[in-house]
Structures are given as structure tokens and as C-alpha cells.
C-alpha positions in Angstrom: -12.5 6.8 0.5 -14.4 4.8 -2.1 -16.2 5.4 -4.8 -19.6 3.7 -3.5 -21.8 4.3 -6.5 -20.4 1.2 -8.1 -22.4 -0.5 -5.6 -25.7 -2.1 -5.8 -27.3 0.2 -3.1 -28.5 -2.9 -1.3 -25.0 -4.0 -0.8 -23.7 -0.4 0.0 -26.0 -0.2 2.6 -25.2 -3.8 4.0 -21.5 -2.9 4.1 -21.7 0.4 5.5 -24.0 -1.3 8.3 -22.0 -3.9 9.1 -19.4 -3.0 11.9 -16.9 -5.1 10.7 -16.4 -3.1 7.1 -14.9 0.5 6.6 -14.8 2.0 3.6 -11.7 1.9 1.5 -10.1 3.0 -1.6 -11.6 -0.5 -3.4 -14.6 -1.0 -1.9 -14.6 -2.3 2.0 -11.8 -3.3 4.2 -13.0 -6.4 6.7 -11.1 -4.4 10.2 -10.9 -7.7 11.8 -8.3 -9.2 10.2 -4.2 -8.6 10.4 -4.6 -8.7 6.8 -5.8 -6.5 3.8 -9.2 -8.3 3.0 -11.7 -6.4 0.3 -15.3 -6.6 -0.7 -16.5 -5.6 -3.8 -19.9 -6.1 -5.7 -21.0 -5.2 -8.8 -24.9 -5.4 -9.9 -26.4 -9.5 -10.1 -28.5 -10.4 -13.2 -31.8 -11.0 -12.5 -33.3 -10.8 -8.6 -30.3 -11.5 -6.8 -28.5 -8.4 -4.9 -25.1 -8.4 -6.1 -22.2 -10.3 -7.7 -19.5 -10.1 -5.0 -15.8 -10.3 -5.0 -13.5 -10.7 -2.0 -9.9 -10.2 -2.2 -7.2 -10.8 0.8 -3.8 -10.6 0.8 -1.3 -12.3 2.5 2.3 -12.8 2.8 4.1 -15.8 1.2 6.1 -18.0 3.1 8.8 -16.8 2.7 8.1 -13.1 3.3 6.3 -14.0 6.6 9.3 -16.1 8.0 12.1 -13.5 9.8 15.8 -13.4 9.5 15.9 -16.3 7.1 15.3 -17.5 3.5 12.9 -20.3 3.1 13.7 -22.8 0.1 12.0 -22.5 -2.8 10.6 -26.2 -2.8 9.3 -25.4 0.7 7.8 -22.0 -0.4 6.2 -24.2 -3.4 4.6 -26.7 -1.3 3.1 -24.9 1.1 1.8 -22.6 -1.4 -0.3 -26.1 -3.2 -1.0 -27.1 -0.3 -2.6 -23.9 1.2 -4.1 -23.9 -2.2 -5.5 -27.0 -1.7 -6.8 -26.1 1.6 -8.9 -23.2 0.3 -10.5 -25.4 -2.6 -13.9 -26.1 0.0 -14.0 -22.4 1.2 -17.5 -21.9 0.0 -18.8 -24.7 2.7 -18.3 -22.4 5.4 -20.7 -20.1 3.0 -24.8 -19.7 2.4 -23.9 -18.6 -1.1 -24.6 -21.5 -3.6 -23.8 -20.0 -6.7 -19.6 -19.4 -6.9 -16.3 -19.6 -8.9 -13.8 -21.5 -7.9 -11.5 -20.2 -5.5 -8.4 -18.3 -7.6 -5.1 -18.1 -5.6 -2.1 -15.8 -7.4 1.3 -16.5 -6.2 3.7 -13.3 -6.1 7.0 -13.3 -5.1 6.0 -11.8 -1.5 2.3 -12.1 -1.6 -0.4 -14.8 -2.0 -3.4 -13.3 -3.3 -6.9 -15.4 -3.4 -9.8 -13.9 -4.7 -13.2 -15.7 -3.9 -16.5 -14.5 -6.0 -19.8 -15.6 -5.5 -23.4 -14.2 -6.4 -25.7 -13.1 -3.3 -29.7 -13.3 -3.3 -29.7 -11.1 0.0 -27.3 -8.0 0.4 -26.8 -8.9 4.1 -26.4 -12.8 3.5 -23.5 -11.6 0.8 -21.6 -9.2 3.7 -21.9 -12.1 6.0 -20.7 -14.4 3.8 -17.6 -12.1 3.0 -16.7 -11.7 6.4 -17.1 -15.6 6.8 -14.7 -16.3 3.7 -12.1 -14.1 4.8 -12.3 -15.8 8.5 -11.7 -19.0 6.4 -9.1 -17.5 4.5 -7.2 -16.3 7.3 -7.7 -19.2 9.3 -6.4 -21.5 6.8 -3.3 -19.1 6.3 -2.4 -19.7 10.6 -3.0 -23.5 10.1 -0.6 -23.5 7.3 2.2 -21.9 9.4 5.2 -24.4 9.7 6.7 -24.7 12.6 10.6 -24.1 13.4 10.6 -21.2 12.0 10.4 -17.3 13.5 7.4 -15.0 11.8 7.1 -11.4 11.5 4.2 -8.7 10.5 0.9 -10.6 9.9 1.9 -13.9 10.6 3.5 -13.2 13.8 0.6 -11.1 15.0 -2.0 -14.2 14.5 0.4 -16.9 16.3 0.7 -14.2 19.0 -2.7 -14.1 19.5 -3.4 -17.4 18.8 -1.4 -17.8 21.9 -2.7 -14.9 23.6 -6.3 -16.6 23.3 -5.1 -20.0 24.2 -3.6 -19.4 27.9 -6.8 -16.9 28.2 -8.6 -19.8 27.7 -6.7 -21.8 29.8 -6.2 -19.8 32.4 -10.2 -19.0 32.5 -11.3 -22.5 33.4 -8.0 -24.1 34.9 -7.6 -26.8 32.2 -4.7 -26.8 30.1 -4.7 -27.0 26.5 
């Protein structure tokens, strides 16, 4: 369980209401992502709530794709390129005030780490759950095909597809 009393009680509160957040060992786990996505805040100068920091992990390439090694200059370039991809994630956000995203390559893990500065302890939470959305939907998009996934990967094409012949199947038009 987490040490809440970091928090700015505003954005305690916002997270603990919020049914999308647990508490976790660092701050709050987003529950509906396959991934391990984090909120943190820390107290904003002035008369803005909080000073958040979202953190989500994710497989590299290489670790997502089963039974086979993926070349390093493939790894590479679909590491810039999902880079790339993330460098307008605050659009998607009502925060204004932001750093630029940071992505740290691993062997076996991309980690991106997205920090921005709330006015409202609710419009920070949303935004969180919003980035990681982005963040995880950016991941899926990035997915080259040809190639078998496991563990997180696997579990968003799956219900990718899952969602896509619901869809299909719930107004007769293919997709």
C-alpha cells in the first residue's frame, strides 16, 4: 500500500475517488491498462493542485515479440519512432503547463514518464488516465505485423480483435 501523505490531499482524494486508480506501492496504479501505469504528485507552487508524474511501462519490441529475436536495427526504429509518436501526447490533455515527454529505453522495457502541473486535482487524475490511454494506444499502433506477441502486447491485439468482430458482429457491417 502506499504511502499517501506525500500527496497533496486534493489529489489523494481525486485518486482514491476515481474508479479507475488503486492504491499502489508508488502512488496509483491506472487498473485499466495491460500495463503497469503510475500516478504520482507532489505539492504545485502557487494555486495549482499538484505537480504530477505518470509513469508506464512497457515491453520493448523485442521482449513483446514470442519465440523469436527481433534485430537490433528493427528494435531501434520502432523505439524512435514510437518515440516520435508520443512527442504530441499532451494534445489529448487539459493540462497546459508540461515537460516534454521522456522515453527510457531498457533492454526489455520502454519506460515514458509524462509530467505536467494540474490547477484542478480532478482535471490532473483525468488527465493521467487520458495520457496513459494515449500511451498505450500508441504502444498497439506501433505493433509490426508478421510477428507473434506475448504478455501485454498479445493481450491488447486480442482484444483489439475481440472488440472489432463485437463491433462487427453488433451492427452486421464488416470492418
Amino acid at each position: 500500500m502506499t504511502d499517501d501523505s506525500s500527496l497533496p490531499e486534493a489529489v489523494e482524494r481525486a485518486l482514491a475517488d476515481h474508479e479507475a486508480f488503486e492504491p499502489a506501492d508508488e502512488g496509483y496504479a491506472l487498473t485499466t491498462t495491460v500495463f503497469d501505469a503510475r500516478v504520482d504528485a507532489e505539492p504545485a507552487d502557487g494555486e495549482r493542485d499538484g505537480e504530477f508524474a505518470v509513469t508506464v511501462r512497457l515491453p520493448s519490441l523485442d521482449a513483446a515479440v514470442a519465440g523469436e529475436t527481433v534485430a537490433a536495427v528493427v528494435e531501434d526504429d520502432w523505439a524512435d519512432t514510437f518515440e516520435r509518436r508520443l512527442a504530441d501526447v499532451f494534445s489529448v490533455a487539459r493540462t497546459g503547463t508540461h515537460e516534454e515527454p521522456a522515453v527510457e529505453r531498457a533492454p526489455s522495457e520502454l519506460r515514458v514518464v509524462l509530467e505536467y502541473t494540474a490547477w484542478d486535482a480532478e482535471e490532473g487524475v483525468a488527465d493521467a488516465k487520458t495520457l496513459i490511454e494515449y500511451v498505450e494506444g500508441t504502444y498497439a499502433q506501433g505493433l509490426i505485423p508478421g510477428y507473434d506477441y506475448r504478455g501485454e502486447a498479445a493481450t491488447l491485439l486480442e482484444t483489439a480483435q475481440s472488440r472489432g468482430q463485437e463491433a462487427a458482429d453488433g451492427d452486421g457491417t464488416p470492418l
